[in-house]
N, C-alpha and C positions, 0 to 999 in steps of 0.2 A: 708441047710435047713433054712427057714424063721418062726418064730415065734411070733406072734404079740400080744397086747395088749391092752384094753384101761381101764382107771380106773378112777372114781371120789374119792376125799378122804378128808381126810381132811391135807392137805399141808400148809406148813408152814404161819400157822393163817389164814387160808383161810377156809372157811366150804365147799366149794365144788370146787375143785382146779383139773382142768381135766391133767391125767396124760397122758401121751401115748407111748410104746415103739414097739421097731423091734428090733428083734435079730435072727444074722445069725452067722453060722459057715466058718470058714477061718481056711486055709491049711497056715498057718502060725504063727511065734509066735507072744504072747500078746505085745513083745517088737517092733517087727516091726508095728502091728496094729496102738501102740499106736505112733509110731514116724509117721505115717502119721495121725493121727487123731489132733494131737497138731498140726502141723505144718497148722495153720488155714490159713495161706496165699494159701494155696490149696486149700481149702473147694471149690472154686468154679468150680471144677474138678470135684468133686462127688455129692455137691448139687445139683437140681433144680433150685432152686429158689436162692441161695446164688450165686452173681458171683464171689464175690474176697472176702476175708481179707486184713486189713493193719495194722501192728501193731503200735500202737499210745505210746503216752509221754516216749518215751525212750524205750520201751520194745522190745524184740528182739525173743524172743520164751515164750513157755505156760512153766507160773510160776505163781504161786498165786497172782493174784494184780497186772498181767500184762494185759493190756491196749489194745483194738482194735474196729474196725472200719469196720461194717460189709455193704456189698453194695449189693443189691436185686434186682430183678426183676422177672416181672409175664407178658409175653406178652408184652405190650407198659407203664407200669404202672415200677414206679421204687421208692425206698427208702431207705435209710441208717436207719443205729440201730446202737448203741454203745454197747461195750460187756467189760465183766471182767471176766477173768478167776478166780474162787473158789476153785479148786480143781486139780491137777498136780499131780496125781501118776504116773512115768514111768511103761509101764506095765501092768498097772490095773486101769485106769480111768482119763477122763480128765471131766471139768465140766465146765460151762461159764454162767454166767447171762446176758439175752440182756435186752437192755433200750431202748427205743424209746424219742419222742419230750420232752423237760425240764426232761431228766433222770427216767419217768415214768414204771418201770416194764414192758416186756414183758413176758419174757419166762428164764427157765432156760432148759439148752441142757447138758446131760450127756453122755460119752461116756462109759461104764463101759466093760470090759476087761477080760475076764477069759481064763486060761489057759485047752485045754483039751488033750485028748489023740493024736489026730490030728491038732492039732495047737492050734485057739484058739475061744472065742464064743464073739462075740464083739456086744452090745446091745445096740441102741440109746434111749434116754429117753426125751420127750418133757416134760416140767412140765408149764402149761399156768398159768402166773401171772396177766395175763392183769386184769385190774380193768374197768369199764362200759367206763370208757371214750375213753380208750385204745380201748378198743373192737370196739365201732363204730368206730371210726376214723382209725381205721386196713383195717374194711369192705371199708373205702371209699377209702382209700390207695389202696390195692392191690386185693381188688375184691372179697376175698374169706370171706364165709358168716359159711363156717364150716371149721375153723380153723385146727381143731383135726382128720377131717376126711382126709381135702386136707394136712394135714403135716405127715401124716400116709401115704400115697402115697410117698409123699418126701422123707419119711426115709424110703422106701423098696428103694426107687433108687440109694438114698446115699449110704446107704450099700452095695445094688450090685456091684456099682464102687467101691468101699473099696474094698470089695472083691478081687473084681478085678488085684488091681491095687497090693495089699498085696501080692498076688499069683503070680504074674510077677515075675518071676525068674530075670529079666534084671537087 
């Protein structure tokens, strides 16, 4: 089951900070979810839009203040972001801030982790940082003019392959 969300709030000092989540159920446990959701050198297996990770200045797996280098595409249109992992719970949640040109704010991406009767409930969280300048220069970047609406698409398809890929007996 797929269960979505969108929400304006007020996020960290921001008065209207658009939120966005998906969340599906997975026949597997929070332990496995979360070993493929950190393992960001994959992301571009189940993103859309993300094709690869690279982990950067030494860093080697998700741990807080570890370092990466995220590579995009949309069609013919292509960009790098830089990221830092915030938050590294095995099991129950990974979290990452991306930055864009001169280390400006993008997004922060959550993955949060519950355990249930049948494995477990694993929830993507978009939280939009972008500031005005970000924003246009996003739109001219990679085309997309509703952010919230085309990364809500993204995160049913991410998770579907999560899914996926978690439920693989292999």
């Amino acid at each position: 089951m797929v269960r979505e969300s969108a929400d304006r709030g007020p996020w960290h000092n921001s008065p209207m900070t658009t939120s966005t989540s998906v969340s599906v159920d997975v026949a597997a446990p929070p332990e496995r979810v979360y070993e493929l959701v950190a393992d960001l050198p994959r992301m571009g297996e189940w993103s859309p839009e993300c094709v690869k990770c690279r982990w950067t200045g030494g860093a080697s797996g998700a741990a807080v203040g570890a370092r990466f280098k995220g590579y995009n595409r949309r069609g013919f249109r292509r960009w790098n972001t830089k990221g830092v992992v915030v938050r590294a719970e095995p099991g129950r949640a990974l979290a990452f801030d991306v930055a864009s040109v001169a280390g400006l704010p993008v997004a922060r991406w959550t993955y949060e982790i519950a355990a249930t009767d049948g494995g477990s409930t694993v929830t993507e969280i978009w939280e939009d940082r972008r500031g005005g300048l970000i924003k246009t220069l996003g739109t001219v970047v990679t085309g997309v003019k509703d952010r919230s609406e085309h990364n809500l698409e993204g995160m049913r398809q991410t998770l579907e392959r999560l899914k996926r890929e978690a439920e693989n007996p292999a």
